[in-house]
N, C-alpha and C positions, 0 to 999 in steps of 0.2 A: 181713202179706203173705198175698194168696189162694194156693191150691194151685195155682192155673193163674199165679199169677204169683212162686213157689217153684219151678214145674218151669221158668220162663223162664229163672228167675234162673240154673239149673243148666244147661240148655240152654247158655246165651250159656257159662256159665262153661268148659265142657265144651268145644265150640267153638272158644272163644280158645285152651284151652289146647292144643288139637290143631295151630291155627293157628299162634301161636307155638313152639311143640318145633320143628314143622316149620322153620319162619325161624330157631330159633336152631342146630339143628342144619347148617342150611348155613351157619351164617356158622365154623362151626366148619373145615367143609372149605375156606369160602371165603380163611381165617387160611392154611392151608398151600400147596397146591401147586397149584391150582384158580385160574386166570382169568378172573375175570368182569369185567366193564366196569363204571364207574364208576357210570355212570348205574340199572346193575339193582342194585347194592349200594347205592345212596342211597334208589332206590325201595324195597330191601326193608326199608330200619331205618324210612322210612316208614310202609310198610304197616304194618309190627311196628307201630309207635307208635302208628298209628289202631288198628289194633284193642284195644290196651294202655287205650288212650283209652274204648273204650268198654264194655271191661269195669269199667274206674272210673267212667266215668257211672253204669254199674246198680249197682256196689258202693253209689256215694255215695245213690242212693235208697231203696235198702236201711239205710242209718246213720239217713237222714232220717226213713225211716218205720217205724222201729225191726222192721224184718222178718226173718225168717228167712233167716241167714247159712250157713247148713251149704253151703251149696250153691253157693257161693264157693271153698273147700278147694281144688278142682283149678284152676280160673279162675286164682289167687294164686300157686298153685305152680308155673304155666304163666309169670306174669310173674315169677319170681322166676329161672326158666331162660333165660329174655330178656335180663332185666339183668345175669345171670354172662355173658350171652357177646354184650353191646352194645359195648363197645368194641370189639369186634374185626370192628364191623362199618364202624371206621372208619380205612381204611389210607388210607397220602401217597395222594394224585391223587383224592379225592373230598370237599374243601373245597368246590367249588363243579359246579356243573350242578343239571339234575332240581330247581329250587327249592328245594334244601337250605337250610336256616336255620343249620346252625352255624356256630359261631360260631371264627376261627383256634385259639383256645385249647384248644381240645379234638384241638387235632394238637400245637400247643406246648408244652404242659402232661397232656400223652397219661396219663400217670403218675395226675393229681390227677382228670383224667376216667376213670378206670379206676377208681378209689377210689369215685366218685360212681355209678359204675353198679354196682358192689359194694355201697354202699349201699343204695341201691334195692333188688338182688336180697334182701338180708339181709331189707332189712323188707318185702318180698313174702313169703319164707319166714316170716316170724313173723305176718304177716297171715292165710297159708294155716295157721299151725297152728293158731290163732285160733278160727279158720273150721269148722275140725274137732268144734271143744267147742261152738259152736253159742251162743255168751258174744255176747252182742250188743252190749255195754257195750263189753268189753274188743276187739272188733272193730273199735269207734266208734273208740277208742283206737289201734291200730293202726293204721287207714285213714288217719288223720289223720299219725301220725309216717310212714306212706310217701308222703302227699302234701308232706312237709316235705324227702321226698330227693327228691322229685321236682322243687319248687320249685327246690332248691337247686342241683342240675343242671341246670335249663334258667336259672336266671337267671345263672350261669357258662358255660354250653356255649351257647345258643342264640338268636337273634337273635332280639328282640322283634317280635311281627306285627302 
């Protein structure tokens, strides 16, 4: 990876991770005593997710073209604070609106959806410490076991598109 496409990588990463604190930090208020409407709590695990999404697009072309990972570190640790406080971005009365995809199980089974975004954050956290040693191998490695909680929650929680 060029240096103008290492400062991207940090760029984006840097970014997201400012983007998401932001989004998980409200879902934190949004848990307690804070009423927001259904429809801005579905849009925001969305937005969360597109941007999650596209810090994984740039991760994975960085795996592909064996490039300079360091610069990833915050990006990871940014979705690792996401997915410790995704479930709680999904209280009764927002199953449906705003083109939400999920799927009922992830209110019926709130519990085993709570675990899978625990998941997630675990192996976000191990991806960002990864990230840090600059290990592009064991990066590969990691990216790949958090795209495997990531599967596994969407093909449990989320309606196929």
């Amino acid at each position: 990876m060029t240096f103008v496409g290492t400062f991207s990588a940090m760029r984006t990463g840097i970014a997201a991770g400012v983007m998401l604190l932001a989004a998980s930090a409200g879902g934190i208020a949004w848990a307690g005593s804070v009423s927001v409407p259904a429809d801005q709590l579905i849009e925001t695990r969305q937005s969360g997710q597109d941007v999650v999404y596209g810090l994984i697009s740039t991760m994975k072309a960085a795996v592909e073209s064996k490039g300079d990972v360091k610069g990833f570190a915050d990006g990871a640790g940014a979705m690792s604070r996401w997915f410790a406080n995704f479930a709680s971005l999904f209280p009764p009365g927002t199953e449906t609106g705003h083109g939400t995809k999920v799927k009922p199980e992830a209110f019926s089974d709130a519990a085993g959806f709570a675990k899978a975004a625990a998941d997630a954050s675990a192996a976000a956290k191990a991806l960002s410490d990864t990230a840090k040693t600059g290990d592009q191998a064991a990066f590969a490695e990691k990216f790949k076991a958090l795209g495997g909680t990531c599967g596994a929650c969407h093909k449990a929680y989320k309606e196929k598109t």
